[in-house]
C-alpha positions as CSV (number, residue, x, y, z in Angstrom):
1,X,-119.6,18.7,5.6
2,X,-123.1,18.4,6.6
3,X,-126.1,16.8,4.3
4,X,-127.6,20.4,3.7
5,X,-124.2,22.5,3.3
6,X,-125.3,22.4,-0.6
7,X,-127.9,25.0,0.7
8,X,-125.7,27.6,2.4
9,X,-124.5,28.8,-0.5
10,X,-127.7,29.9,-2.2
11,X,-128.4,31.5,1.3
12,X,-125.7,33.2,1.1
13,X,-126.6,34.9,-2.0
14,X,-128.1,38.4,-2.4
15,X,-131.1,38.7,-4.5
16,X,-132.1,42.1,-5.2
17,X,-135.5,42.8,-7.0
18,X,-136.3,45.6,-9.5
19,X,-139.4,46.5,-9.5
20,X,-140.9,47.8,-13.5
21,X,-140.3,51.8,-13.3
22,X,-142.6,52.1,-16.2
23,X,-146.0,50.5,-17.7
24,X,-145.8,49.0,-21.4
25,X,-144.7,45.8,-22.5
26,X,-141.4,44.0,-21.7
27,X,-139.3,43.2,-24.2
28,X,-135.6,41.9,-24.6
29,X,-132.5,43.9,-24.9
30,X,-132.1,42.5,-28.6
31,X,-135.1,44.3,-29.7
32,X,-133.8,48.4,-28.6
33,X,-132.7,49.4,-32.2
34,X,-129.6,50.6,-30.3
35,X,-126.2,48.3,-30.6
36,X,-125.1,49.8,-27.4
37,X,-127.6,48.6,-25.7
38,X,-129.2,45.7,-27.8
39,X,-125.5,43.7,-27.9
40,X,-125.5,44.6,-24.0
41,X,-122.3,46.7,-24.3
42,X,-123.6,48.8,-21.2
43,X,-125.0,46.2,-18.6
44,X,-127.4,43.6,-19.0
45,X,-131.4,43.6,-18.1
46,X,-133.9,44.4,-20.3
47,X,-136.4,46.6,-21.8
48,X,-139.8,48.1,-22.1
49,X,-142.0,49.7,-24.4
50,X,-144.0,52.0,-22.9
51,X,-147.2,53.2,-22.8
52,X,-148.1,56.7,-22.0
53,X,-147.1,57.6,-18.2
54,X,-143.7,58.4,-16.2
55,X,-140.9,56.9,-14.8
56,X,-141.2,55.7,-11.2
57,X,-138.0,54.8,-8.9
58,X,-137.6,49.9,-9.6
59,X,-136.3,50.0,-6.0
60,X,-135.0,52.0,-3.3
61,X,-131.7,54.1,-3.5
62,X,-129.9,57.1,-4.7
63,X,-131.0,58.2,-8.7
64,X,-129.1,60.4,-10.8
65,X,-131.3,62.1,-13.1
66,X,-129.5,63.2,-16.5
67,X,-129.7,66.8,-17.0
68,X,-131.5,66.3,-20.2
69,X,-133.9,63.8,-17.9
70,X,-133.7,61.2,-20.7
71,X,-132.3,58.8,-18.4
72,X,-131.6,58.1,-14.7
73,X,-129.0,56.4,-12.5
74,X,-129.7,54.2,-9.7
75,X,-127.6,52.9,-6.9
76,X,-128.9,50.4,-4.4
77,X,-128.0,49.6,-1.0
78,X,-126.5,46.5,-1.8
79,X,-124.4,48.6,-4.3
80,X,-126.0,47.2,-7.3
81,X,-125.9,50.1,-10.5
82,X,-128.8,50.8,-12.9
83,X,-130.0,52.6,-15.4
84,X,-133.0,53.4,-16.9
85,X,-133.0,55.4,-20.4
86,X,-136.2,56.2,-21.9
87,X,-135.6,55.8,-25.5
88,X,-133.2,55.7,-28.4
89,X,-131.5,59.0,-29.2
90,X,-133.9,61.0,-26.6
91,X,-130.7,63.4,-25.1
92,X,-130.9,65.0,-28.1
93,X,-134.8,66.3,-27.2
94,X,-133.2,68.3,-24.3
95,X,-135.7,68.1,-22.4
96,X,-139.0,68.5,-24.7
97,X,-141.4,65.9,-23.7
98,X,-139.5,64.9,-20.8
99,X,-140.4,66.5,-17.3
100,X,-138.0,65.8,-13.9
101,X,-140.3,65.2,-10.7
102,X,-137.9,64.5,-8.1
103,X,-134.7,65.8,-7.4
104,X,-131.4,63.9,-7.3
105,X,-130.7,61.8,-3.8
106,X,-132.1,59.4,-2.4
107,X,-136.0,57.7,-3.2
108,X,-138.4,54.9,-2.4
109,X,-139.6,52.5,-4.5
110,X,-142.7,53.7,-6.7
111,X,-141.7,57.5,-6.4
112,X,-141.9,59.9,-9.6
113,X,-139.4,60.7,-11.2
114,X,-140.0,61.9,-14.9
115,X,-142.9,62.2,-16.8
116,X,-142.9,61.9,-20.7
117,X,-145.3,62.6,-23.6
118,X,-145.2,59.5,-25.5
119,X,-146.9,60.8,-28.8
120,X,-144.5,63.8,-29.0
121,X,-141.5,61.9,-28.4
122,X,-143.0,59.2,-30.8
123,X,-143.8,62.4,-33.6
124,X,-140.3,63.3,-33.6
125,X,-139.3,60.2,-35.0
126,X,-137.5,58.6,-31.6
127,X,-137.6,55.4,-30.7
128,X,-139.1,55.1,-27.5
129,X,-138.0,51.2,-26.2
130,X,-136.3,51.7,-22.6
131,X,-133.8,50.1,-21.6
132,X,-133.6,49.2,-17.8
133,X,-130.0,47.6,-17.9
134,X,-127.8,46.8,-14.8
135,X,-124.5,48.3,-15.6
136,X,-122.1,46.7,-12.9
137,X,-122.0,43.7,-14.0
138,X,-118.6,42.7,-12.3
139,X,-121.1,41.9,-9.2
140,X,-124.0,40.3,-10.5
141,X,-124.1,36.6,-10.5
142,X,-127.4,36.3,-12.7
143,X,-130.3,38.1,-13.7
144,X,-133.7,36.6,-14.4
145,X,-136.2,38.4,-16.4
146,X,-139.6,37.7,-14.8
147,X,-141.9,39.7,-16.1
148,X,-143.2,38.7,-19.4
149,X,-145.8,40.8,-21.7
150,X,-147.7,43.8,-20.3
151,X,-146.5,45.0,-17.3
152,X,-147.6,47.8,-14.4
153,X,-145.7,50.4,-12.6
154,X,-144.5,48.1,-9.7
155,X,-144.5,45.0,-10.6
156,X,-141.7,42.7,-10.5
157,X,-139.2,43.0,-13.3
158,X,-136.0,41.1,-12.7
159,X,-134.5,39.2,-9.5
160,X,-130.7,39.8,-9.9
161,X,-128.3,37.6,-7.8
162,X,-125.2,39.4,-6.7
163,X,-121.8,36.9,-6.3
């Protein structure tokens, strides 16, 4: 074993960085006033609280926007899962406030995807904290939050490590 085998390991390790899909301030999982999402039964991550705006692709990959386009899927290259749902409860809006962009397939980082009208989703009484979770766990190692406080479409969000 050589002095610096301790280091091949962390080589080894995938890091994949999500990059903020929305502007507003980050907050923690805990605070969505959702249990499914606040006692991290889907995935772990965190959330945001918007401000007015639309919902840009964290990274590159495939998305899956919901048909009600409350919430999108996303699939990395490295296989890493994600999903970004705008709001508590929002499905049941079916549609109103919430306009696709782009289509389903594949998408660079930064790209539109949905724009929303914060005060009419926020006048109907819906809770507008969105989650940005990582839902295959089984192949993450870690996730760091990094952002903290306000944040800008396309800044860094999390580094997750895959095993």
């Amino acid at each position: 074993m050589g002095f610096f085998d301790f280091l091949k390991g962390k080589k080894d390790k995938k890091v994949v960085e999500i990059y903020s899909p929305l502007a507003g301030r980050v907050i923690p999982l805990e605070e969505v006033p959702d249990d499914a999402f606040s006692q991290k039964m889907i995935g772990d991550g965190c959330a945001i609280d918007p401000a007015p705006g639309a919902i840009y692709a964290p990274i590159d990959g495939e998305i899956d926007i919901f048909e009600t386009n409350h919430a999108i899927s996303v699939e990395t290259p490295s296989g890493l899962e994600l999903i970004i749902h705008f709001g508590v409860d929002t499905v049941k809006l079916n549609k109103e406030g919430l306009v696709r962009i782009a289509e389903n397939g594949g998408v660079k980082r930064g790209a539109e995807l949905v724009k929303y009208d914060l005060d009419l989703i926020k006048s109907k009484n819906y809770s507008t904290k969105t989650p940005i979770i990582v839902t295959n766990m089984d192949v993450v190692e870690s996730i760091e939050v990094v952002a903290k406080g306000d944040v800008n479409v396309g800044d860094l969000l999390m580094k997750v490590t895959l095993k």
